[in-house]
C-alpha positions in Angstrom: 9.5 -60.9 -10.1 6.3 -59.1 -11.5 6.7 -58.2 -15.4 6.7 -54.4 -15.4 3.1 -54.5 -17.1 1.3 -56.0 -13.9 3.0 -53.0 -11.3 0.3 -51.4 -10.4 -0.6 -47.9 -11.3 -0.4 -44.6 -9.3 -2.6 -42.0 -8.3 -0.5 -39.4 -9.6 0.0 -41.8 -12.8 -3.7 -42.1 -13.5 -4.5 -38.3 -12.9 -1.5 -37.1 -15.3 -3.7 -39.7 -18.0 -6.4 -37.1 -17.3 -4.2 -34.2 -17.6 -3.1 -35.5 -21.2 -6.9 -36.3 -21.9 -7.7 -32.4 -21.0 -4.8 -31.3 -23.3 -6.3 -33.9 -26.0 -10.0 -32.6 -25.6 -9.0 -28.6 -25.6 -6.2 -28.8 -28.9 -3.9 -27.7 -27.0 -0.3 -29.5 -27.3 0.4 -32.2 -25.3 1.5 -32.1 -21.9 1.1 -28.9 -21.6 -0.9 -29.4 -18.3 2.2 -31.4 -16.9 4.2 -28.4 -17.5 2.0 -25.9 -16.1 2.0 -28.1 -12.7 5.8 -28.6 -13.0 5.6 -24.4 -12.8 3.1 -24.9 -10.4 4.7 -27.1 -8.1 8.5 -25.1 -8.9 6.7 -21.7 -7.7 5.4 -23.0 -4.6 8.2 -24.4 -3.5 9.8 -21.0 -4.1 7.3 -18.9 -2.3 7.6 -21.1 0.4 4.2 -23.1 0.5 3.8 -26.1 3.0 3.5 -29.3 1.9 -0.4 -29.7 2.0 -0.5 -26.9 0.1 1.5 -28.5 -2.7 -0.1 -31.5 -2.5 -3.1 -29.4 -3.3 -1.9 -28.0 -6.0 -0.4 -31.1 -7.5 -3.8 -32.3 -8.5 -5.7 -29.0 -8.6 -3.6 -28.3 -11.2 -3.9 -31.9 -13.0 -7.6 -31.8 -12.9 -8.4 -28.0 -13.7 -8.6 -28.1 -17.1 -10.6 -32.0 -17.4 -14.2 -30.4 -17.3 -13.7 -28.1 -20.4 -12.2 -31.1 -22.3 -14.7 -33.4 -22.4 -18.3 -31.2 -21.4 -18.3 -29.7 -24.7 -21.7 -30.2 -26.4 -22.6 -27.2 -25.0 -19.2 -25.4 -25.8 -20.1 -26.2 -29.5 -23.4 -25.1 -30.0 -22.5 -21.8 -28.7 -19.4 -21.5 -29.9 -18.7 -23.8 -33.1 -15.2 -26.0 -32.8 -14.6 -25.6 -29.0 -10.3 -26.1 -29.9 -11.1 -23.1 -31.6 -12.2 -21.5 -28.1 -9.5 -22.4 -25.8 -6.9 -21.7 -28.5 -7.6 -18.1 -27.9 -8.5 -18.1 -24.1 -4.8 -16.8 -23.1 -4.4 -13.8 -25.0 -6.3 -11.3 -23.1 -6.5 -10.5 -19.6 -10.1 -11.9 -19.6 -12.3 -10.4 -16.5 -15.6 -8.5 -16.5 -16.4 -6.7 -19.9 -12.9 -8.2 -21.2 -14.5 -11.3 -21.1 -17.9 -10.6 -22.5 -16.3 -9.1 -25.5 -13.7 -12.6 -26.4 -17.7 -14.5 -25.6 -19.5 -12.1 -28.0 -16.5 -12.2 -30.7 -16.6 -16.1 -30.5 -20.1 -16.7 -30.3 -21.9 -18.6 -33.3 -18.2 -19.0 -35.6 -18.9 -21.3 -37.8 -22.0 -20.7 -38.8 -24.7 -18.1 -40.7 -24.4 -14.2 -39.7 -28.3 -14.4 -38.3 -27.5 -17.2 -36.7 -24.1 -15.2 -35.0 -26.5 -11.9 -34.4 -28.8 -14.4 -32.6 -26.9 -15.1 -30.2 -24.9 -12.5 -29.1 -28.3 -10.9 -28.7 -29.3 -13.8 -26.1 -25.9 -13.9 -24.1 -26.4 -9.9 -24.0 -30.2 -9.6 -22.7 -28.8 -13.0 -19.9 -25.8 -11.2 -19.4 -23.9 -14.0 -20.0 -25.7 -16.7 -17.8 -25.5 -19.3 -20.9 -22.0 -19.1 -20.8 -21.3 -18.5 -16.9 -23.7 -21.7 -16.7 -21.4 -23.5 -18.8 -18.0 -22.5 -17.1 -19.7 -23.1 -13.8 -21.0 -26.6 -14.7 -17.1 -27.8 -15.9 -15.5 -26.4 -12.3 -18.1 -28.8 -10.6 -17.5 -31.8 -12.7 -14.0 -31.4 -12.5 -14.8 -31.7 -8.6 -16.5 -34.3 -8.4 -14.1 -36.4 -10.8 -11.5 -35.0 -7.7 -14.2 -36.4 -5.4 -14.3 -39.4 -7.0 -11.2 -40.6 -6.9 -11.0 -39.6 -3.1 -8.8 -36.3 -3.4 -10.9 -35.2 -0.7 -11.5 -31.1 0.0 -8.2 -29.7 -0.7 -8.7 -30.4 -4.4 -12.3 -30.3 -4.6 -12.6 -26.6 -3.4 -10.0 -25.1 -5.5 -11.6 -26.6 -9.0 -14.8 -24.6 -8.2 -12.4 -21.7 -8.0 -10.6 -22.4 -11.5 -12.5 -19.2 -13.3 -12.5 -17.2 -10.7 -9.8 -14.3 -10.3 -7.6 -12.2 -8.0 -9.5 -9.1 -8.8 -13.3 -11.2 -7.9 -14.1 -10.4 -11.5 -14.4 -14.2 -12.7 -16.9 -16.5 -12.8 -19.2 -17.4 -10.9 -17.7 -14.1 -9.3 -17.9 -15.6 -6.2 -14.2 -15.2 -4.6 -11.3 -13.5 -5.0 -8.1 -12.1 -3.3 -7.1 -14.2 -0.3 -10.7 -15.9 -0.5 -9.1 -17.7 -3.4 -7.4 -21.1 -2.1 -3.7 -21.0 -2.3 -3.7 -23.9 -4.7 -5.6 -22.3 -7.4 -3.7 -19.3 -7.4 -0.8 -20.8 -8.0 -2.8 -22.7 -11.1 -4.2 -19.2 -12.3 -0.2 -18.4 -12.6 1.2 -21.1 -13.7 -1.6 -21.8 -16.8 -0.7 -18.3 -18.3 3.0 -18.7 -17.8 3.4 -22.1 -19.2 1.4 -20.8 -22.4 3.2 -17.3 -23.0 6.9 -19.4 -22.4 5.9 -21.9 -24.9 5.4 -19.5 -26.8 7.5 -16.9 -26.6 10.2 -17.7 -24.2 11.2 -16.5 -20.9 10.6 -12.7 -21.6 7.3 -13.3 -22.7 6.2 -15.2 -19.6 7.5 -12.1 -17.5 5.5 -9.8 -19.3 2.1 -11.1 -19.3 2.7 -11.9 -15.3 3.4 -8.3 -15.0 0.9 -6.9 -17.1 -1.9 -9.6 -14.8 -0.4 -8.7 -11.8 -3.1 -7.8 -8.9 -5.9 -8.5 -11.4 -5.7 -11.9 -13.1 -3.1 -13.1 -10.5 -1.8 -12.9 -7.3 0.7 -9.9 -6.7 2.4 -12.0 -4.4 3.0 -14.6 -6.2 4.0 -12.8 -9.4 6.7 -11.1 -7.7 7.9 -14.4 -6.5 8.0 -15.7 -10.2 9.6 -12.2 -11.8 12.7 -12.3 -8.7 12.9 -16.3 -9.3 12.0 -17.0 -12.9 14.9 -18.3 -13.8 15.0 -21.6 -11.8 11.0 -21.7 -12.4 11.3 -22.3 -16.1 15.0 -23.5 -16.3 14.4 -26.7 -19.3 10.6 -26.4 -19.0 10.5 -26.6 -22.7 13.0 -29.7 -23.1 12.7 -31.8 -20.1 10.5 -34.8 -20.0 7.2 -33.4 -18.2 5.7 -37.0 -17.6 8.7 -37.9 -16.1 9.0 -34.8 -14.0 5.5 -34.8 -12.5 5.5 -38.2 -11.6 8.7 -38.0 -10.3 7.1 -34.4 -8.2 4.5 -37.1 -6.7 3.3 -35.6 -3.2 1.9 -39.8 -2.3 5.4 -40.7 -3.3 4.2 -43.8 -5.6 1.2 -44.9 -3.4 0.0 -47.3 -5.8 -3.9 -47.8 -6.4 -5.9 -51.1 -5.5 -7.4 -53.2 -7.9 -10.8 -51.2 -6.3 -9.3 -48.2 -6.8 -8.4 -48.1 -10.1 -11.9 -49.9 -11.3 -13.1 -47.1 -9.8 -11.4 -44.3 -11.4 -11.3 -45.8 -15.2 -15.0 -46.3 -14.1 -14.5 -42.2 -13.7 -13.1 -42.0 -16.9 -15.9 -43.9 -19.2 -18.4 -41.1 -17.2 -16.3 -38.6 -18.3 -15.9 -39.9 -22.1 -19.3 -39.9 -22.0 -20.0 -36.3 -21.4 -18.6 -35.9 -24.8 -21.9 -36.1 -26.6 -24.8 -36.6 -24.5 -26.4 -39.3 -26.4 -24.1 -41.7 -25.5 -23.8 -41.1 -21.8 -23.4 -44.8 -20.7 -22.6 -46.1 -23.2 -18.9 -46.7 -21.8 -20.3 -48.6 -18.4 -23.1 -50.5 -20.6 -20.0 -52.0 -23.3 -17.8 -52.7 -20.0 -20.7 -54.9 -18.6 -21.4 -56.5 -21.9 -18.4 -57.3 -22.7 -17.1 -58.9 -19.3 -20.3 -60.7 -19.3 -19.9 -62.0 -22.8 -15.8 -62.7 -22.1 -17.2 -65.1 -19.2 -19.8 -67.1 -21.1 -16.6 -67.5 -24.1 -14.7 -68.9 -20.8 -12.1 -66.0 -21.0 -9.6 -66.3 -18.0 -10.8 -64.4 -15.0 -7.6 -61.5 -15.7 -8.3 -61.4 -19.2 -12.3 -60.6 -18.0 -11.0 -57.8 -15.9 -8.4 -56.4 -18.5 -11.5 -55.9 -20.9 -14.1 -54.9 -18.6 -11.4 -52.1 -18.2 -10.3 -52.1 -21.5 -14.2 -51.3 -22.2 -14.4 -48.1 -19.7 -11.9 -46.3 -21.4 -12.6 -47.5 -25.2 -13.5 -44.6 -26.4 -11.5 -41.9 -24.4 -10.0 -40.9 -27.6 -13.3 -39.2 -28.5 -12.6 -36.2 -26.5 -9.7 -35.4 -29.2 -12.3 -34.9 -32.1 -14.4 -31.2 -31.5 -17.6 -31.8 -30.5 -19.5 -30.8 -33.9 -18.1 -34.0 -35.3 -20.0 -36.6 -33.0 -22.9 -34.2 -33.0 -22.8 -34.3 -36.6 -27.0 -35.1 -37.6 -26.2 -36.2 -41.5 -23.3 -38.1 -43.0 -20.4 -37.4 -42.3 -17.8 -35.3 -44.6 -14.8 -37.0 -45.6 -12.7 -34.4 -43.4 -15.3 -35.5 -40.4 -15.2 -39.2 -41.0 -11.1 -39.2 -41.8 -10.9 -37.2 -37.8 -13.3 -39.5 -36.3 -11.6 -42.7 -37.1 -8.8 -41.4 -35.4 -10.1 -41.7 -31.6 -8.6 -45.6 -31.2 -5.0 -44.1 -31.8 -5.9 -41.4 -29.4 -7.6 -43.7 -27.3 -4.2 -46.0 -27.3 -1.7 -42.8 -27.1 -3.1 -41.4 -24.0 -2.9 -44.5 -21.8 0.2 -45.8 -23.1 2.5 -44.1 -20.7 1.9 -46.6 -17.6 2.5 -49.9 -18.7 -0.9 -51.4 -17.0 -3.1 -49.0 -18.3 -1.0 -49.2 -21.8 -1.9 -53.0 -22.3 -5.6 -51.6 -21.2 -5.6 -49.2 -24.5 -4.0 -52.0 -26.9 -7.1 -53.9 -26.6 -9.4 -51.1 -26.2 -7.7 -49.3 -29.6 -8.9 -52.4 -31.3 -12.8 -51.9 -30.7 -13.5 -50.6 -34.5 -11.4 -53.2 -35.9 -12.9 -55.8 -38.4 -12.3 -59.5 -39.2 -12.3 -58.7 -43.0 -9.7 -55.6 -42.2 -12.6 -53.1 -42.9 -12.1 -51.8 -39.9 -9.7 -49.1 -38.2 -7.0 -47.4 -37.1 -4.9 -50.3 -38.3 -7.3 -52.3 -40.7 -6.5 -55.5 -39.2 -8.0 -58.8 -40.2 -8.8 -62.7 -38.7 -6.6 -63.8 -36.0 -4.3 -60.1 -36.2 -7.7 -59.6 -33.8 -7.7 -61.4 -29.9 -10.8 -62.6 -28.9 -11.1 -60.0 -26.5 -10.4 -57.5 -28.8 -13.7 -59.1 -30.8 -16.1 -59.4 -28.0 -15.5 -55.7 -27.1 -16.2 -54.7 -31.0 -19.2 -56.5 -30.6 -20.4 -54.9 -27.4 -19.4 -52.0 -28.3 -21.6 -52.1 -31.4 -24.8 -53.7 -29.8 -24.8 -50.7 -27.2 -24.2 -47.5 -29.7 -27.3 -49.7 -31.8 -29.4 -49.3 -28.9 -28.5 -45.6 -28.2 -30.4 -42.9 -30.5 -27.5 -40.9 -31.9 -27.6 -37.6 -33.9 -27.8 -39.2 -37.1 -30.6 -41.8 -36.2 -32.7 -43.4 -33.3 -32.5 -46.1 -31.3 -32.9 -49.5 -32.6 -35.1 -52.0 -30.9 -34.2 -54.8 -29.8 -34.7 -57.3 -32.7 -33.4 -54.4 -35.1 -30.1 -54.7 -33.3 -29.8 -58.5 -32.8 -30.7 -59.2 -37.0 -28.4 -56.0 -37.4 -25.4 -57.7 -35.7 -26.2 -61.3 -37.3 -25.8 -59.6 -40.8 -22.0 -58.2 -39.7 -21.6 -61.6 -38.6 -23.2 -63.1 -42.2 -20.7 -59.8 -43.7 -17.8 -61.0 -42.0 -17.3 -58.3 -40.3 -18.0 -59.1 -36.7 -16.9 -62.6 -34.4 -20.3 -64.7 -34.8 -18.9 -66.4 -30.9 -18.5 -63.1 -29.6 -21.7 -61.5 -31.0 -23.7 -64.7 -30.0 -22.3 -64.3 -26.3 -22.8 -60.4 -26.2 -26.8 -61.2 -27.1 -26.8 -63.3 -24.9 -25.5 -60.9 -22.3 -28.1 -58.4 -23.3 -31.1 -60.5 -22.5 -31.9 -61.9 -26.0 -33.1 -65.6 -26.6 -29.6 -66.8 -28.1 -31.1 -68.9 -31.5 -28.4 -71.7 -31.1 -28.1 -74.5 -33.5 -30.0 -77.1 -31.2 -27.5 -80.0 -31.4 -25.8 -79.6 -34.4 -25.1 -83.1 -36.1 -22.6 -85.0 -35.1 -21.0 -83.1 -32.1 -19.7 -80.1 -34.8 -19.6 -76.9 -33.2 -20.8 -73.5 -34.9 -16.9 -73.0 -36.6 -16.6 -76.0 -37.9 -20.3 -76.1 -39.4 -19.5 -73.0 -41.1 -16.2 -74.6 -43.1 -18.1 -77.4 -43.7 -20.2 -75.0 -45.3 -17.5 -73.6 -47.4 -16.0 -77.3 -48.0 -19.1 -78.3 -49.5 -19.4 -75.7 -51.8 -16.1 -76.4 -53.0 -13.9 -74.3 -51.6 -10.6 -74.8 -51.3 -8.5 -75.1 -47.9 -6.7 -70.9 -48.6 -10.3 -69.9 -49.8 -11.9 -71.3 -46.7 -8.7 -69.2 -44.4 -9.4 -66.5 -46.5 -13.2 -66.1 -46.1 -13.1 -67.4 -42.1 -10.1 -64.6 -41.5 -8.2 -67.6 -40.1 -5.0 -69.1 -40.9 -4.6 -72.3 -42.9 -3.2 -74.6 -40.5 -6.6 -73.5 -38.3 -8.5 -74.6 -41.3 -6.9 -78.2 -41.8 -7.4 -78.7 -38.1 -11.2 -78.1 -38.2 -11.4 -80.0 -41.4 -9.5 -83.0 -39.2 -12.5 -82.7 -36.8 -15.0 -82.8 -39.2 -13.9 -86.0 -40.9 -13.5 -87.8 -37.8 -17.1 -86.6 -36.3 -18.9 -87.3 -39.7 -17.3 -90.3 -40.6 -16.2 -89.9 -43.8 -13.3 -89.7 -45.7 -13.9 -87.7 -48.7 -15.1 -83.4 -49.6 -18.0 -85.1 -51.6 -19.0 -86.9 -48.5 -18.9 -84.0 -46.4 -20.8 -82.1 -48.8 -23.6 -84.8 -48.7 -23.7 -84.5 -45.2 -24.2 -80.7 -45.0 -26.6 -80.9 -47.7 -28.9 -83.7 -46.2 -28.4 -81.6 -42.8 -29.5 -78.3 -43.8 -26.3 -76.5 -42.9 -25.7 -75.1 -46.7 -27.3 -71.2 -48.0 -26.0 -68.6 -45.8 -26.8 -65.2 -46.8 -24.4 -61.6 -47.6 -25.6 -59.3 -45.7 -25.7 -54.9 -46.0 -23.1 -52.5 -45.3 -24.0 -51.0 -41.5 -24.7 -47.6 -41.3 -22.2 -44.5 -40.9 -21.2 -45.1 -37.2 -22.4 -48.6 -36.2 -19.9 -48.8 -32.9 
């Protein structure tokens, strides 16, 4: 029988990820998009929708949201922390000059009162095109991500509807009334009811469904909710919403292929990478680094695949931390650097709820971890690390070195190999894995051109430390290995040199050249 962590995952599994990704990347609490489809899915079964209507608005409402979570570069230079922003987004009926006053209020927060004057003065003499632009261009990506993984029309169409309104005063301003697909209607509702119930209960829910009624929403389908809100939200706020949408799966538990779901975490490294858009692909350029490098180590061919994926979705938890953080040009504040170091956690929390994916994100949490426990969320050190764990730090850090990011430019090639050498020299980084991700990216590998004696690059380095007297803890200690690994190199050593004695050995790495490696700096302020 297959362990539970090779069943394969869902459709429905891997867009609810995305849902708790969108809730991640717009503050909001988690699952909130889960519940808002449970009332989505609740209230068109109540107002009598077919079932390709539901199955539309299953994964409309999944996806709607995804765009505004993770596009947000944009979001932040107009309007500071983009959480901030969507905090505020349900309290007014926002259509026509509703909605230009919330932009103008919000525009520039954060920042100097020119600055603020500046450019409420621009999104006035546009009349709001910036803005528009920017709620157009998240309805389209969140399509295309529907595109992508093969949802086909009836989900595609209603996410380019997801500003739009009953009234046709949305945006783009393109559709409204029955021109608005049935699915997104039903999304429209069920986003504003969720929100009020959280929180303010039942009666709260009611009224702002009333007061929205034939302008926001559907009058329809708010007279639906009013006569049948009771079994809509009955235990909305204390049943398991994972367990309810997956259990409201319209593919009833179609599981993906292997293809499939490359595919779609493929998706989601694109969509990570939207984040800040000096690192769009870096995600696909650490996946193929890193499965190269895990093939030249002679990695198993599953444990390739599990970090190549692993690699996709490292850094998913990014779209948790606002925007002005990665986009940050100087060093970082403590406040900044202490929510930045936080994305492996989120990274790990978002995929752990299907058991695949959640051994996925255990690897892929441990891409900033260290072998002298500098590293983070957990400050692990040595052999606490897997090797794949270490080749995708090491990828990871050879592609952000050759991205320019806010702080600083690219780094050329050599800059980024003798950069990586000197973590290795630190102890920071694997010195196999770092060799093998060079390697991968097309440098000349300097390898130690037969080292003497048959000794391979480990055990020349605790030769090293034998020789300069060491002891066996001291050499575990500064090698982030255990001691039994120690007196098993040392066993090797004897027997390939010969000798029987530390002051032998020592001869032998002095008369071979092998002694006089040197410390190295501290990396700069976001080296992976």
């Amino acid at each position: 029988m297959a362990s539970d962590s090779s069943r394969p995952v869902t459709l429905a599994e891997l867009v609810a990820t995305l849902s708790l990704v969108a809730d991640l990347g717009m503050g909001r609490p988690m699952e909130r998009v889960l519940r808002q489809t449970v009332v989505a899915m609740r209230l068109g079964t109540a107002a009598g929708m077919d079932q390709a209507a539901c199955l539309s608005a299953y994964y409309t409402s999944l996806l709607t949201w995804v765009g505004c979570a993770v596009d947000t570069a944009e979001v932040a230079a107009l309007f500071g922390d983009e959480t901030e922003l969507y905090a505020d987004s349900h309290d007014g009926d926002l259509g026509g000059i509703s909605l230009a006053v919330f932009v103008a209020r919000h525009l520039g927060r954060g920042t100097s009162g020119f600055h603020r004057v500046g450019l409420v003065g621009k999104f006035l003499a546009s009349a709001g095109r910036s803005v528009q632009q920017v709620m157009t261009v998240h309805c389209q990506e969140a399509s295309d991500l529907a595109g992508w993984l093969e949802l086909g029309p009836a989900v595609c169409e209603p996410l380019l509807q997801a500003f739009e309104r009953w009234d046709g005063r949305g945006v783009p301003g393109l559709a409204g009334a029955d021109d608005l697909a049935p699915a997104i209607r039903l999304v429209h509702l069920a986003d504003v009811v969720e929100a009020f119930h959280h929180a303010g209960g039942a009666a709260a829910a009611l009224r702002v469904a009333r007061e929205r009624r034939g302008t926001q929403f559907d009058p329809a389908l708010v007279d639906c909710f009013c006569a049948r809100h009771a079994e809509i939200l009955d235990g909305l706020g204390g049943i398991s919403a994972w367990e309810e949408v997956i259990g409201l799966d319209p593919r009833l538990g179609a599981a993906l292929s292997e293809g499939q779901l490359d595919r779609a975490l493929t998706a989601f490294a694109d969509f990570c990478d939207l984040k800040s858009p000096l690192r769009l692909g870096h995600s696909r350029g650490v996946a193929e680094l890193a499965a190269q490098a895990g093939a030249t180590l002679g990695l198993p061919a599953a444990d390739v695949g599990m970090l190549r994926r692993a690699a996709l979705v490292h850094d998913i938890g990014m779209i948790g931390i606002p925007s002005g953080v990665w986009e940050e040009p100087g060093q970082w504040s403590i406040s900044q650097r202490e929510r930045a170091r936080t994305h492996p956690y989120l990274t790990e929390r978002m995929l752990a709820r299907t058991p695949l994916l959640a051994e996925v994100a255990h690897c892929a949490s441990l891409h900033h971890e260290r072998l002298d426990g500098s590293g983070y969320p957990h400050g692990l050190r040595g052999e606490a690390i897997s090797l794949p764990a270490r080749i995708l730090g090491a990828a990871d850090v050879y592609s952000a070195l050759r991205q320019p990011r806010p702080h600083r430019p690219a780094f050329e090639a050599g800059q980024a190999e003798r950069t990586m050498r000197n973590e290795v020299r630190a102890g920071r980084l694997d010195g196999a894995a770092v060799q093998a991700v060079l390697e991968a990216g097309g440098h000349r590998v300097r390898r130690r051109a037969g080292l003497p004696s048959g000794l391979t690059a480990r055990e020349a380095e605790v030769l090293v430390l034998l020789g300069q007297g060491r002891s066996n803890p001291e050499i575990a200690a500064e090698l982030h290995v255990s001691r039994k690994t120690v007196s098993s190199h040392l066993e090797h050593i004897y027997a390939k040199l010969g000798v029987r004695t530390r002051t032998e050995a020592a001869l032998f790495a002095m008369r071979h050249g092998l002694l006089g490696m040197a410390a190295a700096p501290e990396p700069d302020r976001n080296i992976g």
